[in-house]
N, C-alpha and C positions, 0 to 999 in steps of 0.2 A: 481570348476564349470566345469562342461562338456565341448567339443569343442562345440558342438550343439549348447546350451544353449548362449554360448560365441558369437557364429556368429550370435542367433537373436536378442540380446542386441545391437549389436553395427549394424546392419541393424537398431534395432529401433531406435536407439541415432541418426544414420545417417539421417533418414526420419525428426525425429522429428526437427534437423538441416536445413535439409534443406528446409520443411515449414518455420521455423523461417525468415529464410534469403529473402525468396520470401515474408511473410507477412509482413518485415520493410521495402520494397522496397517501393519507392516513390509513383508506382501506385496504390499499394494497400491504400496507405496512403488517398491518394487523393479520393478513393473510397470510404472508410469511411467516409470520409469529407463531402463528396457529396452527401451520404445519412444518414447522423446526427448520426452515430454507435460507437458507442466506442470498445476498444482495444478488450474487454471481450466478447461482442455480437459480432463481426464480427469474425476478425483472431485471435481472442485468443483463442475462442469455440472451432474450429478444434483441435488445438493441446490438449486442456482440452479433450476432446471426444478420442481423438489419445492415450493421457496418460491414461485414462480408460480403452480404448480396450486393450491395450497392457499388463495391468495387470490383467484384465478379461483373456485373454489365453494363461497368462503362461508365456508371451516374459518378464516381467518384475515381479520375486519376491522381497521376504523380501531383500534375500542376496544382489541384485543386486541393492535394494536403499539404503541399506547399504554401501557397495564398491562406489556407487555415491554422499554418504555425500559431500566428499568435491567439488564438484563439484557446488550443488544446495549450498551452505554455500558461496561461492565466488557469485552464483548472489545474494543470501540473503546481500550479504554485498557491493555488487556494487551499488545495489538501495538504501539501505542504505546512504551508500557514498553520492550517487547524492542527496536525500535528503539533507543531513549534509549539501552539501554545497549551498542548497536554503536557509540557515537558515544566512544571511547578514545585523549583526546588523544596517550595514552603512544605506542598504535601507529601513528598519523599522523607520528611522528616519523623511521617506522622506516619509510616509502616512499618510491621515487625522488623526485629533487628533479622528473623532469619529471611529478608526478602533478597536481600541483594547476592546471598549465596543461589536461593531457590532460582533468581534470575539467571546468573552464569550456564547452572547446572539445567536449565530447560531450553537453552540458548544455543551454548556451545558445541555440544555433541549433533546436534538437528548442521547446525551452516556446516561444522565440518564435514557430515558423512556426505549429505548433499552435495556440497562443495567436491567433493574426492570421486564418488560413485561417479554426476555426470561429468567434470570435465576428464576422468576415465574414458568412458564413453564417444566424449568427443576428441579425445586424440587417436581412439584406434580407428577413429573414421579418417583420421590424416588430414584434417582439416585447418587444424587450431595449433600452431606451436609456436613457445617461447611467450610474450607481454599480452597476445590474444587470449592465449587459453589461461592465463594468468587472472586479465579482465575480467571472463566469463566465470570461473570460479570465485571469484570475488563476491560478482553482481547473484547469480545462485544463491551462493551463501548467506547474504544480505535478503532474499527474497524468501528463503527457509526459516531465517530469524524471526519476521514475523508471525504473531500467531492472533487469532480473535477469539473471545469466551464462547464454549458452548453453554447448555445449556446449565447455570453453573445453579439452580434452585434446586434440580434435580439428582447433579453430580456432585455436589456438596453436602447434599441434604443431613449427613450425618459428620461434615467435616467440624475443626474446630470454628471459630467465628473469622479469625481470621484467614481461614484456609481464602475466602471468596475477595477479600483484599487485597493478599498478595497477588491472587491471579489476577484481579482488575490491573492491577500495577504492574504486573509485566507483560500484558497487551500493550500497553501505553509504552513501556521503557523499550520494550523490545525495537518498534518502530523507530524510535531514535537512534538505536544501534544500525539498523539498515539503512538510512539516512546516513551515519555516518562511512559507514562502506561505499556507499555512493558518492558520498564525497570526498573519499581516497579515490576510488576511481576515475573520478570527473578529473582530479587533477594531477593524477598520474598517467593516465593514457590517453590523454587528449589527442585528438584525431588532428591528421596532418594537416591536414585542407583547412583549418580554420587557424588562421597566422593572424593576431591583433597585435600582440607583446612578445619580443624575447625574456622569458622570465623560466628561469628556473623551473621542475615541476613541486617544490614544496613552494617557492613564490607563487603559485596559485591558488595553492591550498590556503595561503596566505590570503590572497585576494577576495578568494571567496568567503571567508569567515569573515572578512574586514568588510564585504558588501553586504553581507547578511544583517551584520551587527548592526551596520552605519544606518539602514533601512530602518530598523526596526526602530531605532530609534527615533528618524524621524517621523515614521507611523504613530510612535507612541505622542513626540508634541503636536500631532495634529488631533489627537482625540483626548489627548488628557483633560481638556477642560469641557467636551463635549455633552450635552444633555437629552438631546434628543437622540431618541436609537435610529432616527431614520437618515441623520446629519451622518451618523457615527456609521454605518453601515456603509455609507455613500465614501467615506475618507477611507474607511479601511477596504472598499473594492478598489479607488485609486490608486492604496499604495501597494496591495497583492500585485494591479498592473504594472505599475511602476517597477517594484524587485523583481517582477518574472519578465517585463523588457529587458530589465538591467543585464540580470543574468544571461537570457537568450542571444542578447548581442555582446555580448562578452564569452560565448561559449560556455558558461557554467553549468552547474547542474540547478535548473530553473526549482525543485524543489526544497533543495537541500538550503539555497538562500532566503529561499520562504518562509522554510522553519526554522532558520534562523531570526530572522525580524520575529516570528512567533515566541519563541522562544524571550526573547525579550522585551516583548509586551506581559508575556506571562508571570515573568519574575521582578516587575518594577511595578512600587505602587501604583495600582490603579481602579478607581473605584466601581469601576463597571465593569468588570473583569466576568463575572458571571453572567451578563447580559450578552455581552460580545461571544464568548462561548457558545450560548444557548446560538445565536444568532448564524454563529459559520456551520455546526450542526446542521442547524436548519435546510441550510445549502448546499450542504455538502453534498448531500443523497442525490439531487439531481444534476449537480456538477460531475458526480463521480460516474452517473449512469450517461451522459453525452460520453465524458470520458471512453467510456466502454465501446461506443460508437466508433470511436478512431481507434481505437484499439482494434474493433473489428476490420478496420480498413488494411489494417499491414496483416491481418493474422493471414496465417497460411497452414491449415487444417490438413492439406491433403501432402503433405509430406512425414512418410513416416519417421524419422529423426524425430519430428517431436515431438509424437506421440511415446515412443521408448523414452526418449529423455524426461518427456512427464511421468511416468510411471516409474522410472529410477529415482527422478526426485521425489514424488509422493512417499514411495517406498521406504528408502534413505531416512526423507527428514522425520518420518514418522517413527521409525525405528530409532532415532538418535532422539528423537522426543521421550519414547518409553525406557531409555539407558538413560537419562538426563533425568526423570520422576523418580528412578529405582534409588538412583544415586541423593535425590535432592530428599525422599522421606527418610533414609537411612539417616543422614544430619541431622534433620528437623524431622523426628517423628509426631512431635506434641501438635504440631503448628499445621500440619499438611493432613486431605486424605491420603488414601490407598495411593499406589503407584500407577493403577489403570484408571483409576478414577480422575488425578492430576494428569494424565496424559491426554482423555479425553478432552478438560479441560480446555487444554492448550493445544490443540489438535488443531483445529480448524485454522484456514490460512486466510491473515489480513489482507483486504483488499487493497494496503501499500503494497505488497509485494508486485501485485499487476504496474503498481504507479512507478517502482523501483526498476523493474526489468523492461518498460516502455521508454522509461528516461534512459536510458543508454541506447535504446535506438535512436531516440531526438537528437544526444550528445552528436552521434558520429554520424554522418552528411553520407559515409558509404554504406550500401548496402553489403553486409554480411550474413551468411545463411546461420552459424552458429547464434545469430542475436534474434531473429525470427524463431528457429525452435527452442529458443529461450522461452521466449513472449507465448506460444503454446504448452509448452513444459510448464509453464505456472499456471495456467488456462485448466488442462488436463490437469495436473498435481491437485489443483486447489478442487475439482468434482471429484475428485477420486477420493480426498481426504474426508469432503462432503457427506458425501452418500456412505463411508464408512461410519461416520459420526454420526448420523440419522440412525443407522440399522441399530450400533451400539447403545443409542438413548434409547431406542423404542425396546430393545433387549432391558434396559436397565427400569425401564418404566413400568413392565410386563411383571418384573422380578419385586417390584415394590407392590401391586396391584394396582395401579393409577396407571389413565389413559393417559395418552402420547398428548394428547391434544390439549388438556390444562397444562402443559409446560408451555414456556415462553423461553424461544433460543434467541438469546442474544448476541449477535453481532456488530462487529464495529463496520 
């Protein structure tokens, strides 16, 4: 690589840096808050836009996302992680017994319709047929799973106590569910070009569950006697690096191993379990806004494919969200709001889903157009769903007499 070339890489690595750092800061924090925006509409947009420009002229080729594999593979696998260890059989134990119905029933209808609508879409384009359009309907559907709280002080305000529980608990659960669709996928269509093992494709699904585990638990004897959080921070970036090498050169799905190690820190004693928490939070927010950065580097806006395919998804999963509320208070009338008031709710779309439909691009080494206007279809889906859920709150706030502005919209 040229020196030229070299000096505007690492000016743009730098900017894009240092947006990060200024976007996780408190105030920006509290500004989002203040006006109901999520990570994606406010400060994640800039650097998505940033990642764009930079590969529109030139600052960022092929080579240079290449050379920065491992780079975006460590935050692919640090969010991962922090997932893995939202995944706390202990406190599963400790939600209404009607959670695990309201979960299916706000789940299921959303990946199927989504699922169905776009790879509809994408086979009348003649693009996708047989194990591809199989894939892409998989990864979708995994992407419409997730969901983040909107403003649930506001949208609850009249529910029962535990209406606001259950929904915490199926942001958290749902993400484990697309996680796992990722990791059917990762080791059911594993891309040709990448030959390590003749194994079977459930021996990888094997393999990966068996790497995930084995990590974590070495993770876990390296911090279990730990005392200082800054000892303990430094072990647990090690071993995020370490399982998201493992995976990367092993062709796996770099998150799906992560949250397994997480997952298994989460559920074996461990006395610092809430510090460590607080701690990958901490991180996350600017791990996940660089993230967005490379994201922007593959996106491709000016094609319209994914512009329709976002709006069939938004469409869809939002529709199979409001049949999945109708269906889940009819069950649990006592335990739940209203059926618009639960759809709001769980309306809004987790910032895994961008992490879930990214990572299938990483998976496969070829470029495919259906996985690009995937990567825009959640881009679009997830502002369209946005700015729906803004309009509906500021409706809903109007209707009570209280301004927009003493709410606080929480996203994950």
């Amino acid at each position: 690589m040229p020196a030229e070339q070299i000096a505007r890489v690492v000016v743009a690595l730098a900017v894009a840096v240092g947006l990060a750092i200024v976007a996780a800061h408190p105030v920006v924090r509290r500004f989002e808050q203040r006006f109901g925006l999520s990570v994606l509409a406010a400060s994640g947009f800039p650097l998505l836009i940033l990642g764009f420009g930079f590969r529109a002229f030139g600052v960022v080729t092929e080579q240079t996302l290449a050379d920065l594999r491992p780079v975006y593979e460590f935050g692919l696998g640090w969010i991962g992680f922090a997932v893995g260890m939202q995944l706390n059989l202990r406190r599963l134990d400790e939600l209404p017994t009607s959670f695990t119905t309201t979960l299916v029933l706000m789940t299921l209808p959303a990946t199927l319709f989504a699922a169905a609508s776009c790879a509809l879409f994408l086979a009348a384009l003649g693009l996708l047929q047989g194990t591809g359009l199989l894939r892409d309907m998989l990864v979708l559907a995994g992407c419409a799973a997730v969901s983040a709280p909107a403003n649930l002080r506001l949208l609850l305000r009249a529910a029962p106590p535990q209406a606001t529980q259950i929904v915490n608990g199926i942001t958290q659960i749902d993400q484990v569910a697309a996680f796992a669709i990722l990791a059917l996928v990762a080791s059911m269509f594993r891309p040709q070009a990448v030959v390590l093992w003749r194994l079977p494709r459930s021996g990888w699904f094997i393999v990966m569950v068996g790497v995930g585990f084995l990590l974590g638990v070495v993770i876990y004897m390296l911090v279990r006697n730990v005392r200082s959080a800054t000892e303990e921070i430094s072990l647990v970036i090690g071993g995020i690096a370490l399982a998201a090498g493992t995976a990367g050169y092993l062709a796996l799905s770099v998150p799906v191993v992560c949250a397994l190690a997480g997952a298994v820190l989460a559920n074996v004693p461990y006395p610092n379990r809430s510090r460590l928490e607080a701690t990958l939070g901490e991180f996350e927010r600017p791990l996940y806004l660089l993230f967005l950065f490379l994201v922007g580097t593959t996106w491709r806006p000016m094609e319209w494919q994914g512009w329709v395919l976002g709006i069939l998804f938004a469409l869809s999963r939002g529709y199979g969200k409001f049949i999945g509320a109708r269906a889940a208070v009819r069950v649990s009338p006592t335990d739940l709001p209203s059926a618009r008031n639960l759809t709001l709710s769980l309306l809004p779309e987790s910032a895994v889903a961008i992490v879930v439909i990214f990572s299938l691009a990483t998976l496969d080494p070829t470029p495919v157009p259906a996985i690009a206007w995937g990567i825009n279809a959640v881009i679009v889906g997830s502002v369209l769903t946005e700015i729906y859920v803004q309009a509906m709150q500021r409706r809903e706030a109007r209707l009570v007499g209280e301004e927009t502005g003493r709410f606080v919209t929480n996203f994950v």
